[in-house]
N, CA, C and O atoms as CSV, one atom per row, in Angstrom:
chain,resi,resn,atom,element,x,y,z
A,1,UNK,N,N,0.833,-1.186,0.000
A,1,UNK,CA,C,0.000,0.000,0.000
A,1,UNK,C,C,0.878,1.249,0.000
A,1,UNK,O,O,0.842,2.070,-0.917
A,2,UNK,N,N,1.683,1.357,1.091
A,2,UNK,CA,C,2.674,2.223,0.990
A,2,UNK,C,C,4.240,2.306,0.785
A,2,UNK,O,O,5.087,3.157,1.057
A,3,UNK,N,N,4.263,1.053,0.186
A,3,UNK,CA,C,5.663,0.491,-0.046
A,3,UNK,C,C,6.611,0.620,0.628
A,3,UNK,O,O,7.748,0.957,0.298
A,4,UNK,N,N,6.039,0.256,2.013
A,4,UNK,CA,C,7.371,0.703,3.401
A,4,UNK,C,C,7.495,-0.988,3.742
A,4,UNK,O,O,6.721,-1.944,3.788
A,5,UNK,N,N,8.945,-0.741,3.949
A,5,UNK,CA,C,10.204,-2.057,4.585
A,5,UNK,C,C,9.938,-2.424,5.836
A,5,UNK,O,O,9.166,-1.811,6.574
A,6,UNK,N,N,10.542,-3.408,6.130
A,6,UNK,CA,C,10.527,-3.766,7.495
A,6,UNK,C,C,11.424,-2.470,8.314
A,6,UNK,O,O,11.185,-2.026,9.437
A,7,UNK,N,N,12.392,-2.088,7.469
A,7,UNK,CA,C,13.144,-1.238,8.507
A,7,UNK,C,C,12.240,0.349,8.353
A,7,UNK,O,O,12.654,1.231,9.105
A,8,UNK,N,N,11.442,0.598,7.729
A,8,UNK,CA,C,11.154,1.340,7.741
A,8,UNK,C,C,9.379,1.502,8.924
A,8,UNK,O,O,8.665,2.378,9.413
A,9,UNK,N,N,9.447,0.407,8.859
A,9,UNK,CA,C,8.501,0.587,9.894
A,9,UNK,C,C,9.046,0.329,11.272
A,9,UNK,O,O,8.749,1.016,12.249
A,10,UNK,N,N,9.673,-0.466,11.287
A,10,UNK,CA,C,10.747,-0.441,12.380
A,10,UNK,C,C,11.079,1.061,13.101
A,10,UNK,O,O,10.870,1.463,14.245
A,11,UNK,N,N,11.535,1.543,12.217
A,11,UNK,CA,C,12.338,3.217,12.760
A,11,UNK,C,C,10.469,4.124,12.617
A,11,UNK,O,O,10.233,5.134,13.281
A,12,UNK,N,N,9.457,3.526,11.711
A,12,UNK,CA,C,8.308,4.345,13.153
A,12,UNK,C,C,7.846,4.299,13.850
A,12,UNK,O,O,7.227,5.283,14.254
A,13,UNK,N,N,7.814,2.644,14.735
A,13,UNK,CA,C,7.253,2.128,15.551
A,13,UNK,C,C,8.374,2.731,16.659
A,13,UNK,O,O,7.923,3.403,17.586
A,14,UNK,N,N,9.632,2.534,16.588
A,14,UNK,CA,C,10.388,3.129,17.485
A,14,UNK,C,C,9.977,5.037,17.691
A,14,UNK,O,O,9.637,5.495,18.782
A,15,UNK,N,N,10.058,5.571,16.905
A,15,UNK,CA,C,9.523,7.306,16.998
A,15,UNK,C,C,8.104,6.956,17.483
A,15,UNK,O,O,7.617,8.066,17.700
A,16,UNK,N,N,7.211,6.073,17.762
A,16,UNK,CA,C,5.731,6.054,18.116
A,16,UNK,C,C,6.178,5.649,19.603
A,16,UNK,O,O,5.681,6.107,20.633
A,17,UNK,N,N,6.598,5.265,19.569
A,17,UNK,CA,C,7.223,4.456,21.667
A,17,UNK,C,C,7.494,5.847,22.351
A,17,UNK,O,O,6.930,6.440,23.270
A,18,UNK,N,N,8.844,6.214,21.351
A,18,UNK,CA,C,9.521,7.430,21.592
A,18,UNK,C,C,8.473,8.635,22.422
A,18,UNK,O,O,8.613,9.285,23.458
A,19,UNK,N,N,7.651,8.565,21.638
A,19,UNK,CA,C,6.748,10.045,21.741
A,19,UNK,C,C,5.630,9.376,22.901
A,19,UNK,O,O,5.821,9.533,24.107
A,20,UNK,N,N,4.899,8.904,22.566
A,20,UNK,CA,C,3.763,8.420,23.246
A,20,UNK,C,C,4.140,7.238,24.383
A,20,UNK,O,O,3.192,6.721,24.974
A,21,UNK,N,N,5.022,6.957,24.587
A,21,UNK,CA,C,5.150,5.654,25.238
A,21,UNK,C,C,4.556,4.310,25.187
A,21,UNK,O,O,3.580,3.964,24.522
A,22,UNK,N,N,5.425,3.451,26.143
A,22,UNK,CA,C,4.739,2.182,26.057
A,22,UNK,C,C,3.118,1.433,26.578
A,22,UNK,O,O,2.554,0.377,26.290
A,23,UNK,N,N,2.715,2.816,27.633
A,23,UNK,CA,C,1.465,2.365,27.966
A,23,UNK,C,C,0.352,3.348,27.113
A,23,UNK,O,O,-0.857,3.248,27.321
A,24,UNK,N,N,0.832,4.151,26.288
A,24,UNK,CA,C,-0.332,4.903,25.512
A,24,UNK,C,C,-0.842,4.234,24.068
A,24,UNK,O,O,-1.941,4.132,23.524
A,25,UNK,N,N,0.487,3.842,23.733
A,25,UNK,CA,C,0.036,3.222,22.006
A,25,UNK,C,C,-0.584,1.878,21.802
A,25,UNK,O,O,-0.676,1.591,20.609
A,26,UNK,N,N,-1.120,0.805,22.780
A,26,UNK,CA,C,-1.898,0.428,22.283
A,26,UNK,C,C,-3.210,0.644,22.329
A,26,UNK,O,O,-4.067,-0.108,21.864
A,27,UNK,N,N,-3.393,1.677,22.890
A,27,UNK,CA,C,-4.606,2.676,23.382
A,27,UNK,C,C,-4.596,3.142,21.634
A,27,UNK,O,O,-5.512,2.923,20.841
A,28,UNK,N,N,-3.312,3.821,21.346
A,28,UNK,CA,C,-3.840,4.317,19.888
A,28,UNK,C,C,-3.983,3.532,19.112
A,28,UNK,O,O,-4.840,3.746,18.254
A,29,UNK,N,N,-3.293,2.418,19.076
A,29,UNK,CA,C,-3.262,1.451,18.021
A,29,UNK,C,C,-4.898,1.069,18.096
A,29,UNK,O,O,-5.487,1.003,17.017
A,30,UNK,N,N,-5.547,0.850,19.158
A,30,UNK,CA,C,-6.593,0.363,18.952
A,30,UNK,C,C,-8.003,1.165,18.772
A,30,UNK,O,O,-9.108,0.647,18.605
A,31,UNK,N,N,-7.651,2.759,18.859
A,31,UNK,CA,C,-8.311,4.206,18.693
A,31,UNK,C,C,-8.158,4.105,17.198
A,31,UNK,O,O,-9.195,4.168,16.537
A,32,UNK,N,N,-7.167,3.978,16.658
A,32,UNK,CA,C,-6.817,3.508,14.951
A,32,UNK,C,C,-7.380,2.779,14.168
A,32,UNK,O,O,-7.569,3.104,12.996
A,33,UNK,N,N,-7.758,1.635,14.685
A,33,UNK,CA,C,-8.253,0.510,14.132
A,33,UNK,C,C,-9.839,0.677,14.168
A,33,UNK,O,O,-10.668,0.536,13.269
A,34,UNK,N,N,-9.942,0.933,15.151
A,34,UNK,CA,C,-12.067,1.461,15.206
A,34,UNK,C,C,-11.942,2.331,13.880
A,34,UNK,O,O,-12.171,1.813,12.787
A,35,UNK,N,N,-11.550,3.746,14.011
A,35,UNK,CA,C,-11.604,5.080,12.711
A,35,UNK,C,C,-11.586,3.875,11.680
A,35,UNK,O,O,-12.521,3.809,10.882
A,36,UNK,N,N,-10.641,2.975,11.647
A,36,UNK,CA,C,-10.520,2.672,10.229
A,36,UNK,C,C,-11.965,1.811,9.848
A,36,UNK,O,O,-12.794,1.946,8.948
A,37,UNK,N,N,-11.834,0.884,10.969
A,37,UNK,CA,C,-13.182,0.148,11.086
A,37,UNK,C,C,-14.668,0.910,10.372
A,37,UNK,O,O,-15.467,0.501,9.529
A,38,UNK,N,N,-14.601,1.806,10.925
A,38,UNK,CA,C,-15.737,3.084,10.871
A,38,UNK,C,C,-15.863,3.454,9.295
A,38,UNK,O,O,-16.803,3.182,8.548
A,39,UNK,N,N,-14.792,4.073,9.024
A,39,UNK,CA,C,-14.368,4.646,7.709
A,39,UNK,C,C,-14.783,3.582,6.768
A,39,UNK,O,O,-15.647,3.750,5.907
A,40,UNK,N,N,-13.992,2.242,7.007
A,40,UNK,CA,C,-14.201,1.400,5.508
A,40,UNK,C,C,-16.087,1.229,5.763
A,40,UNK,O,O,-16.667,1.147,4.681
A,41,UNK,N,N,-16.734,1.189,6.610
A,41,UNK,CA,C,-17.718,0.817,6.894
A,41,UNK,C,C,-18.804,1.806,6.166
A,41,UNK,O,O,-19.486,1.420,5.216
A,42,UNK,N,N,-18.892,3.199,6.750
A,42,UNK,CA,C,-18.671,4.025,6.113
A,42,UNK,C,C,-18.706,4.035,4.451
A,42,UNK,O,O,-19.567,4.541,3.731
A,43,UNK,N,N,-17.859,3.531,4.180
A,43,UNK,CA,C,-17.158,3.525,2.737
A,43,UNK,C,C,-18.277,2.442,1.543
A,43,UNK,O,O,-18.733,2.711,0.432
A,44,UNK,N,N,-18.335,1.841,1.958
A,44,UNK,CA,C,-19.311,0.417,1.618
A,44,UNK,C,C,-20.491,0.867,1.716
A,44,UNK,O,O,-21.015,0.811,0.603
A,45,UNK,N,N,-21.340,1.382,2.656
A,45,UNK,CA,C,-22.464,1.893,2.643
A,45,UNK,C,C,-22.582,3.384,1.561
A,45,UNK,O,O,-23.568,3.295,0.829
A,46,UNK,N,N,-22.083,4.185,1.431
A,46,UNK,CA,C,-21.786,4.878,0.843
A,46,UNK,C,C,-22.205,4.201,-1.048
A,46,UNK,O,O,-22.974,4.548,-1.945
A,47,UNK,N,N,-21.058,2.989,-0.830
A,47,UNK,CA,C,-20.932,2.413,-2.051
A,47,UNK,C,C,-22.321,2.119,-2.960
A,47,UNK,O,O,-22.712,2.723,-3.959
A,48,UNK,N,N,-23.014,0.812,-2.159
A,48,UNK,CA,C,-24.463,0.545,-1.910
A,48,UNK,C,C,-25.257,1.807,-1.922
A,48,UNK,O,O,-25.677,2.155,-3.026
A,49,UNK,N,N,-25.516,2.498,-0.970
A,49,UNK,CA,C,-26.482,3.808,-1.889
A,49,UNK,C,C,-26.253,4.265,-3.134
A,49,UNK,O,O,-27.177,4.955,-3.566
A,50,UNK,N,N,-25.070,4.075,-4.071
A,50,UNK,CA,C,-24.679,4.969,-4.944
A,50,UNK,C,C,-25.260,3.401,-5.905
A,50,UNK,O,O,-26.202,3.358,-6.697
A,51,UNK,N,N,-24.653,2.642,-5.637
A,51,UNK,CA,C,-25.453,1.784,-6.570
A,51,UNK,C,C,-27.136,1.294,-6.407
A,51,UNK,O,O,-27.913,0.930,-7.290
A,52,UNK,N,N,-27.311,1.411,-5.215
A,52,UNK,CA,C,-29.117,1.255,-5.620
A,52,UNK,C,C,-29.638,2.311,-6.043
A,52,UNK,O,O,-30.597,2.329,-6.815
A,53,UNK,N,N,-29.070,3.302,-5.588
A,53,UNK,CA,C,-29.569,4.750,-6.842
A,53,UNK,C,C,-29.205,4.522,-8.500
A,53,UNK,O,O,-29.744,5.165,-9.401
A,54,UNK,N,N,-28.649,3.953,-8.607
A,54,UNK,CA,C,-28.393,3.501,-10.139
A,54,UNK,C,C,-28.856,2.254,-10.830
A,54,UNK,O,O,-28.735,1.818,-11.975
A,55,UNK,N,N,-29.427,1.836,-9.733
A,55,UNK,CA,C,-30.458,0.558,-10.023
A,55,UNK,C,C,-31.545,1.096,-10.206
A,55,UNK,O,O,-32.190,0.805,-11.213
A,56,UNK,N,N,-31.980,1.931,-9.367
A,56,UNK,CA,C,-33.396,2.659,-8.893
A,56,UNK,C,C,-33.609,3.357,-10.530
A,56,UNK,O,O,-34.678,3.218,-11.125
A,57,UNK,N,N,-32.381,4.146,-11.161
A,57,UNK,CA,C,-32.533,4.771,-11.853
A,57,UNK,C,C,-32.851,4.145,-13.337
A,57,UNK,O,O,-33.503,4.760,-14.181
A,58,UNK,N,N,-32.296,2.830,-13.538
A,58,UNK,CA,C,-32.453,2.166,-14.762
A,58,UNK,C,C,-33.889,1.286,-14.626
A,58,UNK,O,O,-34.098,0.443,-15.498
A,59,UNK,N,N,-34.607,1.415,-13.845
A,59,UNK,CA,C,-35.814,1.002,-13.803
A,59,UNK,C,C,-36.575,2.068,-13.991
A,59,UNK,O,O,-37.801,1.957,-13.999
């Protein structure tokens, strides 16, 4: 997706410790994962209205 390396995630997981520490980030990691949760969810429904409106419309 974003064509990042092992070392490159490496050196941001280390700057994510760095900053936030060890007892905050899996708090974000998992504040992260809901948004995304949400978003693709979100995203799909979105999808589906746009196509039953275009179903709706060829009838």
């Amino acid at each position: 997706m974003f064509n990042l390396g092992t070392g490159e995630l490496v050196i941001i997981f280390l700057i994510l410790l760095l900053l936030f520490g060890g007892k905050r980030l899996p708090g974000l990691a998992r504040g992260f994962g809901k948004s995304l949760r949400e978003f693709r969810g979100a995203l799909e429904e979105t999808k589906d209205q746009i196509n039953n409106s275009e179903d709706s419309d060829k009838n």
